[in-house]
C-alpha positions in Angstrom: -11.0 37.3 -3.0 -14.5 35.9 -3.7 -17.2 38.3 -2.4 -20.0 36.6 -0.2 -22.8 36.9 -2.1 -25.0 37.8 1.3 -25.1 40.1 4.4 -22.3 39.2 7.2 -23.1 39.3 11.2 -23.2 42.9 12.5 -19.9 42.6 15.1 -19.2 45.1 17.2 -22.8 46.5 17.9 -25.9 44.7 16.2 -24.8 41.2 16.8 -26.1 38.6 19.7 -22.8 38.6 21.1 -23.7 42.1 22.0 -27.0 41.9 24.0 -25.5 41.0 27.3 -22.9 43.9 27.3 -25.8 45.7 26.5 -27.6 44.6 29.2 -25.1 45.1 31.9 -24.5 48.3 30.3 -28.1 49.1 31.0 -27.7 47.4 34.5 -25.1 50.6 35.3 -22.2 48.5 34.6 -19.1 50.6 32.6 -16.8 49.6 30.3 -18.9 46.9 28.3 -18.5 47.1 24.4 -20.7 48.7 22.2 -24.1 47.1 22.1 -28.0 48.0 20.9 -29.3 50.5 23.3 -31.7 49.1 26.4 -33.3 51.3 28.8 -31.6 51.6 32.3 -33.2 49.6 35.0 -31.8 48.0 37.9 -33.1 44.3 36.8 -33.3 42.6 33.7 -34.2 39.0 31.9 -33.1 38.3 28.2 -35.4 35.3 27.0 -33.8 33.9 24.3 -36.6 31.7 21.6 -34.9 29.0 19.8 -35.0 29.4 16.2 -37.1 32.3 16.0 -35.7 34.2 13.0 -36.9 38.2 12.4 -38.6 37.4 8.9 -40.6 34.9 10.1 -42.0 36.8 12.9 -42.8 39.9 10.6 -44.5 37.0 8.5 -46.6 35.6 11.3 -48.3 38.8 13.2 -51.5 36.8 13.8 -49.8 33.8 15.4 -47.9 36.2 17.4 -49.5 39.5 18.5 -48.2 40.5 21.7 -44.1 39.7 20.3 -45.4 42.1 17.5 -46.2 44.8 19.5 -43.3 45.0 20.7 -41.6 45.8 17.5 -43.0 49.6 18.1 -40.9 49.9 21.6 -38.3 52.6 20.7 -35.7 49.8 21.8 -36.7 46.8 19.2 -34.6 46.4 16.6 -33.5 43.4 13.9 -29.9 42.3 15.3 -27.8 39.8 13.7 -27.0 36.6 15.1 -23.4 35.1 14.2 -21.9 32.3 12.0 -22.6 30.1 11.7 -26.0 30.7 12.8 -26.4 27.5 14.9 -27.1 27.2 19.2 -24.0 26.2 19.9 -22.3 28.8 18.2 -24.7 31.5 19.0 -25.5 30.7 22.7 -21.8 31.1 23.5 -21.4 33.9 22.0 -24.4 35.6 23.7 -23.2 34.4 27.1 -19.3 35.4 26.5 -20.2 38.2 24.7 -17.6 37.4 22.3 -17.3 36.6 18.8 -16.8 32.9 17.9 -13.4 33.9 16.4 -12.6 35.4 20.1 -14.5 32.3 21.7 -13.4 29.4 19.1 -16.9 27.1 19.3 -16.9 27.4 15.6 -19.7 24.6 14.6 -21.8 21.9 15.6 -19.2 19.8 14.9 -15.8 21.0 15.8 -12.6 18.9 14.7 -10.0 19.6 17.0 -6.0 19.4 16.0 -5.9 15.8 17.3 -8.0 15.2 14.4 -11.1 14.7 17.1 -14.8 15.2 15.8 -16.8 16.8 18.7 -20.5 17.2 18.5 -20.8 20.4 20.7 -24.5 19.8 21.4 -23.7 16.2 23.2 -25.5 15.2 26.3 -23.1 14.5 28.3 -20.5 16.5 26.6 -18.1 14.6 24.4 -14.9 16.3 25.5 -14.1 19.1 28.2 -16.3 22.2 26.8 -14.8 24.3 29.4 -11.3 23.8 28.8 -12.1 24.3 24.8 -14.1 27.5 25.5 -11.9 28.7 28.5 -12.7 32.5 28.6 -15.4 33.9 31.7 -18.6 33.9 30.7 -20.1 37.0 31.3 -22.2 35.5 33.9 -18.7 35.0 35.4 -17.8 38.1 35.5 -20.7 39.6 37.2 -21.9 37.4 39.7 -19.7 37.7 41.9 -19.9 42.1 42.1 -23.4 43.0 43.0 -25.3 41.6 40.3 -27.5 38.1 40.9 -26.9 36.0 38.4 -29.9 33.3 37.2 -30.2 31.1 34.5 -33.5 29.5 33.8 -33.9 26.0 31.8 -34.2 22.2 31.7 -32.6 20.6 34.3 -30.6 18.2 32.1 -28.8 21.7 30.8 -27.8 22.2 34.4 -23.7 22.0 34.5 -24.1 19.8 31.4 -22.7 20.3 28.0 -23.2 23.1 25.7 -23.7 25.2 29.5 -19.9 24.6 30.2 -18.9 26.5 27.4 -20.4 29.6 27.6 -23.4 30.0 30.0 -21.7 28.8 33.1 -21.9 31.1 36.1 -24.4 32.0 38.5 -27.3 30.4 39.5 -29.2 27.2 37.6 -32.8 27.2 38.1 -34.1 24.4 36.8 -37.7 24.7 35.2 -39.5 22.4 32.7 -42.5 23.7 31.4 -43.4 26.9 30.2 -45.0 27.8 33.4 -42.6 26.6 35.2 -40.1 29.3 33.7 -42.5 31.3 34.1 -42.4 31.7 37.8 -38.6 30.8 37.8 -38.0 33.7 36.4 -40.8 35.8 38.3 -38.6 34.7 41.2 -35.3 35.3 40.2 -35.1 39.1 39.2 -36.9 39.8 42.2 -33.3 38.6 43.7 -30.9 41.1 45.0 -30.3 44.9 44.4 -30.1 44.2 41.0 -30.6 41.4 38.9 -29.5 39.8 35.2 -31.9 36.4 34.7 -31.2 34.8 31.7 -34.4 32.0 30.2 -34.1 29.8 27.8 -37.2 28.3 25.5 -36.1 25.8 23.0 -39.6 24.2 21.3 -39.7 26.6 18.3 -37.1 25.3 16.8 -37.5 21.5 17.6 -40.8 22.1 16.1 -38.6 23.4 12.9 -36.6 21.0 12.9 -38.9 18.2 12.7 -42.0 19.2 10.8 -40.5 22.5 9.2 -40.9 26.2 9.5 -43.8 26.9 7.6 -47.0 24.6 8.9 -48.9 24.6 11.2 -47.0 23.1 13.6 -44.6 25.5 13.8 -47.3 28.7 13.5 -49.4 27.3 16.7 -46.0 26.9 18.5 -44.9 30.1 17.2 -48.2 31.3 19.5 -47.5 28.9 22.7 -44.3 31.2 22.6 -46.1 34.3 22.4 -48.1 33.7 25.6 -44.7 32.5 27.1 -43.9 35.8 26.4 -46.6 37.9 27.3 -46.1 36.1 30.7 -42.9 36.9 31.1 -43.8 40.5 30.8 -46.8 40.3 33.3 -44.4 38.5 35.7 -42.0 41.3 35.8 -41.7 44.4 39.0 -42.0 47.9 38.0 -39.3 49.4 36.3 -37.8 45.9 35.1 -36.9 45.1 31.6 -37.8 42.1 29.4 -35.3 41.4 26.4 -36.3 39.4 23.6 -33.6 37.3 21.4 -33.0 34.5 19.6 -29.9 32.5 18.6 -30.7 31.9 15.1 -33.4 31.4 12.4 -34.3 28.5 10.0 -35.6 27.6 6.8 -37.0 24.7 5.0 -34.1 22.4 2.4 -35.8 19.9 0.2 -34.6 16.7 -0.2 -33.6 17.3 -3.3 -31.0 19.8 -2.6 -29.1 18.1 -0.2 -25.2 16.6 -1.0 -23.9 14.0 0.9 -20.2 13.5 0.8 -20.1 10.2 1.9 -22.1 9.2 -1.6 -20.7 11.9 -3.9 -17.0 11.1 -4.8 -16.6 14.3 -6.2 -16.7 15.9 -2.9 -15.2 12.9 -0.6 -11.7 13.0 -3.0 -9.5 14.4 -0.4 -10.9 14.9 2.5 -10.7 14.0 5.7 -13.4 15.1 7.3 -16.5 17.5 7.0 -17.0 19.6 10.6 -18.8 23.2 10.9 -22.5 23.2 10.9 -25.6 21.8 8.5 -25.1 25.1 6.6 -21.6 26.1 7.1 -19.7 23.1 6.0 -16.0 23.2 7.0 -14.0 20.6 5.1 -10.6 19.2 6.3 -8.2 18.2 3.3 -5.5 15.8 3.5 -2.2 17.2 3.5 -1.4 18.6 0.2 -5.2 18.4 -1.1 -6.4 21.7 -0.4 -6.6 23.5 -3.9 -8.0 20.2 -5.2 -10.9 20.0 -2.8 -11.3 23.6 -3.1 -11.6 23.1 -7.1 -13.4 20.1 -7.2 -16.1 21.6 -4.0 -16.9 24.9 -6.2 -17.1 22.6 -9.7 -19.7 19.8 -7.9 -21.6 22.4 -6.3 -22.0 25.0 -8.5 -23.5 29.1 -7.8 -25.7 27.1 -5.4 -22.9 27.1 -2.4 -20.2 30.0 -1.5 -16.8 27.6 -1.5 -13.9 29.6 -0.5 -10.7 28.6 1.0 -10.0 29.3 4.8 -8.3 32.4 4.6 -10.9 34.2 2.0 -13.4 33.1 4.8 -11.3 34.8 7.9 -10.7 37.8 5.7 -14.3 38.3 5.4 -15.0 38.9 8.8 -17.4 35.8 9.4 -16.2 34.8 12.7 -15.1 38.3 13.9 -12.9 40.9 13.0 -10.0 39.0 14.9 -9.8 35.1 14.4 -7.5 33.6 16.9 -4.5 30.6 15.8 -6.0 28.7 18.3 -9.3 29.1 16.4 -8.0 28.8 12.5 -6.9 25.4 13.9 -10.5 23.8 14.1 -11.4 25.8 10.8 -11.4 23.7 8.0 -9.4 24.4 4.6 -12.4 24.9 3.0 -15.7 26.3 3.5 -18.8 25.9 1.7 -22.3 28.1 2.6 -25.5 27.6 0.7 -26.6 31.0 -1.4 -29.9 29.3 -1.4 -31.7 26.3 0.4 -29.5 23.8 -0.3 -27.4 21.6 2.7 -24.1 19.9 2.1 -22.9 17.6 4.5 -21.1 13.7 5.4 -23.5 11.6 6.6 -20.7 9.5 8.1 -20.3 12.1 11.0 -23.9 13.3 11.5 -26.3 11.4 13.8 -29.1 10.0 11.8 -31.5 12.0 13.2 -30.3 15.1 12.1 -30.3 13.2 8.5 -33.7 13.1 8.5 -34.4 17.2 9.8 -36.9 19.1 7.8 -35.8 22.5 8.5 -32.5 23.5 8.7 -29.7 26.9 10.3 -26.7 27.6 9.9 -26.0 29.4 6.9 -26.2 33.4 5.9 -29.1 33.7 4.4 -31.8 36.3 6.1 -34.1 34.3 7.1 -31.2 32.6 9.3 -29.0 35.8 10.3 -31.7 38.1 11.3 -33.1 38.0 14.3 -35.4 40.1 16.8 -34.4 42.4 19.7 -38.1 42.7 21.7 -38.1 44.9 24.5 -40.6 45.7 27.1 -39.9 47.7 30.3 -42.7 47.4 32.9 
């Protein structure tokens, strides 16, 4: 077996999938797994920030004071999101609190048996997300026994794609603007005896995205989210608890380190289709291909890309330490992850808009896997 040649998502404790247990844990609810420790309280809101990676906030103190000074709380930590490190991926596995091996949203594009490419961020959905993610959310679970559930976000989110598969449950609270969420969220954990609000700020990483992660762009963003923060923290009662997150981070791939299969025949030979995410390519060989792709993948791309075949992958614990057969059916035979800040992907099956995005998730790397824990009790 090929080793990985970088750090894997911390299951079973340190990984996103793990903050809400946590926080029902710290809500006084028994017999959630494992999770980072959160003070007790009887009302909580996990904000979750879009593509905000932990090395780039360490990077960008000045830009982001009062998300700094939270890394002294005895509660901060660095967590781990999962893999790949994409929303889709991530936000499912923060609201199941699952692993995407338990969970089975395992890209951005997901190939079903039928042979089906689904883009899993589609507005409106492409297929039935809930009947592809089936398990309760963990909103599910709890809003019904004592605890009032809110989720706070765009309105077009609101029973709408991505929100079927794993943050359906509860109450939808539909706020625009950063102020907006702002007193959304003032409102809802003042609901109830106690409370679990869950908010949702997506502009860092459009920002990213679109004009990178390193300009000036994405720094003075990186400080509209700070005051969206600080906010947040002013808005809370006494005794309530603010947690930080994020779902993935993101660096920048020059152009010239990008492969398209579509125009490099060394890579198209025998497949069928490319699914997975922008870094975390899972390839589909035709029937009887699969040693061929897998030689001809690691030969084209070189020490650049970790290419290994779908059970070397599993083994590794990527996805979890248990990978469902219902799951292994949407893998791919192959999988290739960038080691550095490259992309591989089939410009056939990608909108062109994500063609043309400057920076880029999905991969292992640290600046995508790591990713803050903030928290702030008032």
């Amino acid at each position: 077996m090929t080793p990985p040649p970088f750090a894997l998502p911390d299951h079973g404790g340190g990984s996103l999938s793990d903050v809400l247990p946590a926080a029902l844990t710290a809500l006084g609810r028994p017999g959630e797994r494992p999770g980072p420790d959160l003070p007790p309280c009887d009302r909580i809101v996990v904000a979750l920030i879009d593509g905000l990676g932990w090395s780039a906030l360490l990077a960008h103190p000045n830009e982001a004071p009062f998300l700094t000074s939270l890394l002294a709380t005895p509660w901060s930590r660095r967590i781990t999101t999962v893999f790949p490190s994409t929303t889709p991926i991530a936000l499912t596995s923060l609201g199941t609190g699952l692993t995407p091996g338990e969970h089975g949203i395992t890209g951005l594009l997901l190939r079903l048996p039928t042979g089906q490419l689904v883009n899993t961020l589609a507005i409106p959905a492409e297929t039935d997300l809930r009947a592809l993610q089936p398990r309760p959310t963990v909103f599910e679970r709890v809003s019904g026994d004592g605890v009032a559930v809110t989720v706070v976000g765009p309105k077009i989110f609101d029973g709408n794609g991505l929100s079927l598969a794993g943050l359906r449950g509860g109450f939808y609270a539909a706020a625009e603007s950063p102020g907006e969420r702002v007193a959304a969220t003032a409102a809802a954990v003042r609901r109830g005896d106690c409370a679990l609000t869950y908010v949702y700020y997506g502009e860092l990483d459009a920002t990213g995205h679109r004009l990178g992660c390193s300009g000036k762009a994405w720094r003075a963003e990186l400080t509209h989210v700070d005051r969206l923060v600080e906010q947040l923290a002013a808005a809370l009662p006494a005794g309530a608890v603010l947690a930080v997150t994020a779902d993935h981070g993101m660096l920048d791939i020059p152009v010239a380190n990008r492969w398209d299969v579509a125009t490099t025949p060394a890579l198209d030979a025998g497949v069928e289709a490319v699914s997975g995410d922008l870094r975390g390519a899972q390839v589909h060989a035709r029937p009887g291909a699969g040693a061929d792709v897998l030689e001809s993948w690691r030969e084209t791309l070189g020490d650049a890309f970790w290419v290994v075949p779908q059970d070397e992958a599993v083994a590794t614990g990527l996805y979890g330490p248990a990978v469902g057969d219902d799951v292994r059916a949407r893998l791919g035979d192959v999988l290739a992850v960038p080691v550095r800040d490259h992309w591989v992907g089939d410009s056939r099956a990608l909108p062109p808009a994500i063609l043309r995005l400057v920076g880029m998730h999905g991969g292992l790397s640290d600046a995508e896997l790591g990713i803050p824990l903030l928290v702030h009790q008032a």
